[in-house]
Structures are given as structure tokens and as C-alpha cells.
N, C-alpha and C positions, 0 to 999 in steps of 0.2 A: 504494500500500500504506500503511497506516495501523497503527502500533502503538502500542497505547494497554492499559489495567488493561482485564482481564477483565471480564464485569458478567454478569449470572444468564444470558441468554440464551445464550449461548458454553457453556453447559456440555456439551451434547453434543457439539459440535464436539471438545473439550477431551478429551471420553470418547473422539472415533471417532481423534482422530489419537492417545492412547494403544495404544488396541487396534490400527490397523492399522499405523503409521508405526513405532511402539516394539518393535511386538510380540507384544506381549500378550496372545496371545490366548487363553488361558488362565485370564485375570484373574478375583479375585474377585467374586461376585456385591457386595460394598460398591462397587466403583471409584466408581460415581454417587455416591454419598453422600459418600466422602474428597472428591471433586472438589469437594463442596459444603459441606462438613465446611474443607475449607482455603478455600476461596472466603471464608468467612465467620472464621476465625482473623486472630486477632490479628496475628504475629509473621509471617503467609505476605502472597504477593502472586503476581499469576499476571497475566503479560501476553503479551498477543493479538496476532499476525500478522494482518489482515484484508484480504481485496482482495475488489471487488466484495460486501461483503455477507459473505464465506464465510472461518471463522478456517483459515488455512492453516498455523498454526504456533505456536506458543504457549512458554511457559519459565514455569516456576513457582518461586518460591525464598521461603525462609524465613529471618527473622533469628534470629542466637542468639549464645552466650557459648562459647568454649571455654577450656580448659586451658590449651592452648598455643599461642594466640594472642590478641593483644593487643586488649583492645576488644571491641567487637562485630562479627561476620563476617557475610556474606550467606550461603547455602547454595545450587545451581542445585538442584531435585530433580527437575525434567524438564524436559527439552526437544526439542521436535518440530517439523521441517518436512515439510507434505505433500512426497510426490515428486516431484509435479508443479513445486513450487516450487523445490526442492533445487538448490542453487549459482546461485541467483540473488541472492544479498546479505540472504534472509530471517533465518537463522538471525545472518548479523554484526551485522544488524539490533537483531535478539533481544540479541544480547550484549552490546551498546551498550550498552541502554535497561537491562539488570540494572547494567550496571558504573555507569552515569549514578544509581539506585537508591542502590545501596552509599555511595555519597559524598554526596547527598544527605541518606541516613540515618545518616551516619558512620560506617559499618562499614569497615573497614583489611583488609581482604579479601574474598576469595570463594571457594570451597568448590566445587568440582564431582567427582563420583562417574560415574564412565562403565564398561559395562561390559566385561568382558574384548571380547569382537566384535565392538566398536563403532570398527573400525582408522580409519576415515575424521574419527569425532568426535575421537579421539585427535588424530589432525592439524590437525583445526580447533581445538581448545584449544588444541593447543603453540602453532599460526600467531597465536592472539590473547593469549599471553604468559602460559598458566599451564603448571606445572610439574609434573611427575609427581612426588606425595609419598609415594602406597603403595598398599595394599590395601583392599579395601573386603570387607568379612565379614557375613554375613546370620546368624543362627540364629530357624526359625520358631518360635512355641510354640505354633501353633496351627491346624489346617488349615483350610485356607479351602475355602469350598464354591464350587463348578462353579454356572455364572449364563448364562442367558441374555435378552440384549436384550428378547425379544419378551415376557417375562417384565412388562417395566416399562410400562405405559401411561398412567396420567397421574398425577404425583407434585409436591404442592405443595415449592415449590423456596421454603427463608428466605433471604431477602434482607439484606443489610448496610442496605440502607433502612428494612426492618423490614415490607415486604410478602410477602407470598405470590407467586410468579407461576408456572403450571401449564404444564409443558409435557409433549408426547406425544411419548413415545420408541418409541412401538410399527412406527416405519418404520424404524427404525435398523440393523436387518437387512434390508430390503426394500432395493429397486430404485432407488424411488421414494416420496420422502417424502409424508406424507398431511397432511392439512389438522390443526388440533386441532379435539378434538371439546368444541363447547358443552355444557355440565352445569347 
């Protein structure tokens, strides 16, 4: 297993363990673009689980300032391991490599929001030494509109290199992934 910083190709991977591992199924028709939208932010960072080829799990976090803590903090804002994975040292993995981040970048903390049902992540936070601080509060302003995968078929993806690179999400609800198609 290999974990290392995201890079444009892991974007669906990135989408399909939101949607299926998280939850999400639901999600707005944006997810692709946030994923790409933060892939490319300054203050974010999004690293990758990989075994064989295929992102099994991923943690995305953001740097920033708060009120009431000192310095600069990390923030976790997702984090996924496929099932298949799950309890095998992926996810400690994962937390490593943000906390190893954080001190790197000098941030004096780290920040993680987990939801109410999420009893098992609850245990793996407390097990790797953070502390229940409170609640976490949502208010939308805005509804999001209902999206489907098949919807998306080839979408020039910016790059932090400063290229384009095109890829075909139109298997993403199939069975069986399809080739991309030359243009």
C-alpha cells in the first residue's frame, strides 16, 4: 500500500469512495467539481490510500486560522476507507500521514468533525488521541440539485501542473469501467 498526495487521476476514485463508503448518496450534482475545486486550493490537501493501482481510501484536510486556537490548525474534512480495506491499518495509515502534515506545516492541531452514526470512527479518533470538543451544526442556504453519474462523460479536469487531462466518468455507475473515448 502506498500513500502519497492525490494527483488529477484519483478523482473518481475520490468521488466513488464519497458516494459509496461515506454515504452519500444523495450528493450534489457539484461533488466532481468540489473534489476538483479542492484538488486544486491552496490551503487543502487530499491524500491517497493506493494498493495495486486502485485508491482504497483517501483523507482530505484543509489549513486554517481559528479563534480559539493557537497558530495554525489542520482541519480532517473527509475521510474514507473502502470496506474491503477497513481494519486493516488503512485508515491509521491515513492519520499518520495528516498528523506527519500538520507538523511539517506547523499547525498545533487538528480538527476533525465526524458524524452523529459514525460510532466506530468515534472510537478510532478517541484510540489515536483526539478529544470530543462539541457539536458540529450545518444550516443550508441553498438546495442542491439531484445529479446523476451517467450524466458526466468526459470533463476536462485543471490541473495544479497547469494541464488539462480528460477523463470518462460515464462507467461510474456501470459494472464495468469503459475505455476513454479519443476526441
Amino acid at each position: 500500500m502506498i500513500i502519497r498526495e492525490m494527483d488529477a487521476r484519483d478523482i473518481m476514485g475520490i468521488v466513488g469512495l464519497i458516494r459509496n463508503e461515506l454515504g452519500y448518496d444523495d450528493i450534489s450534482s457539484d461533488i466532481y467539481d468540489r473534489v476538483i475545486r479542492i484538488y486544486n486550493a491552496e490551503n487543502y490537501v487530499t491524500f491517497i490510500a493506493e494498493e495495486d493501482g486502485a485508491v482504497i481510501g483517501f483523507v482530505g484536510v484543509m489549513r486554517g486560522l481559528a479563534f480559539e486556537l493557537d497558530g495554525e490548525y489542520v482541519r480532517v474534512i473527509a475521510l474514507a476507507v473502502s470496506r474491503a480495506y477497513r481494519s486493516q491499518g488503512v485508515g491509521s495509515k491515513l492519520e499518520a500521514r495528516v498528523e506527519r502534515y500538520a507538523k511539517e506545516t506547523g499547525a498545533n492541531s487538528i480538527v476533525i468533525s465526524s458524524g452523529l452514526s459514525r460510532k466506530r470512527a468515534h472510537v478510532f479518533y478517541g484510540n489515536k488521541g483526539y478529544e470530543k470538543k462539541g457539536y458540529s451544526f450545518i444550516k443550508r442556504l441553498a438546495d442542491d440539485k439531484k445529479f446523476s453519474y451517467n450524466d458526466v462523460i468526459y470533463t476536462p479536469i485543471p490541473s495544479r501542473l497547469g494541464k488539462d487531462e480528460g477523463y470518462d466518468a460515464s462507467w461510474f455507475d456501470d459494472d464495468e469501467p469503459q475505455e476513454k473515448s479519443e476526441e
